[in-house]
C-alpha positions in Angstrom: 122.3 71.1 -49.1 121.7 71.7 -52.6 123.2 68.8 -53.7 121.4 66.4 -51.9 118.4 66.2 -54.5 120.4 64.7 -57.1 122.8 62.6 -55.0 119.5 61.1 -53.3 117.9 60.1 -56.6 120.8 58.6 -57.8 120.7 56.2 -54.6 116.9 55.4 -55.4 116.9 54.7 -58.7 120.1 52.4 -58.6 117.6 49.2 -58.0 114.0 48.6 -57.3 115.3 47.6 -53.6 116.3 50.7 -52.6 113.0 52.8 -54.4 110.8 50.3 -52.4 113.0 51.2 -48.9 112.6 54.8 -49.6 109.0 54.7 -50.3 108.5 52.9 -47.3 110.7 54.8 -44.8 108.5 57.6 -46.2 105.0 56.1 -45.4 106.6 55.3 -42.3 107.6 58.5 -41.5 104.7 60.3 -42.7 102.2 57.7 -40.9 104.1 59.1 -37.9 104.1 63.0 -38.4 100.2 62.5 -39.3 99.5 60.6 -36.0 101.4 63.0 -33.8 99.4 65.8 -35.6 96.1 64.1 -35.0 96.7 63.8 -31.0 98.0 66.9 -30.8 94.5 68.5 -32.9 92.8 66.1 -30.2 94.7 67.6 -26.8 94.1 71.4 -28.3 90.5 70.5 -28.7 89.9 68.8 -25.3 92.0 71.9 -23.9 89.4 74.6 -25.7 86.6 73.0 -24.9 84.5 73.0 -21.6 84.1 70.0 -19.6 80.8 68.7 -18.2 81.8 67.7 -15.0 78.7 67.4 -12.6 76.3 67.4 -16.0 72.9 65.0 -14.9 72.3 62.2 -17.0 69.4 61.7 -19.3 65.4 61.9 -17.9 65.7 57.6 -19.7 68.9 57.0 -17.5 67.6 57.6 -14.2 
């Protein structure tokens, strides 16, 4: 697993092509992670906090 580093750098650097794939894939992937991570932050929040079922609207509203 070591080895990968090195063998992965040499495969990026070996035209601008393959750097600009890489980078991308990257965003790509991190876009992704960083998504995921949001609406999972968003379902643990919504789980924690109380709802406000049968809550009367606003004095203005009715």
């Amino acid at each position: 697993m070591a080895d990968v580093g090195p063998e992965f750098l040499d495969v990026a650097t070996r035209d601008p092509i393959s750097a600009v794939l890489i980078a991308f894939g990257a965003l790509f992937v991190f876009a992704s992670v960083g998504a995921f991570g949001a609406l999972t932050l968003g379902a643990l929040v919504d789980l924690l906090t109380p709802s406000r079922v049968g809550r009367k609207p606003p004095r203005e509203a009715r």
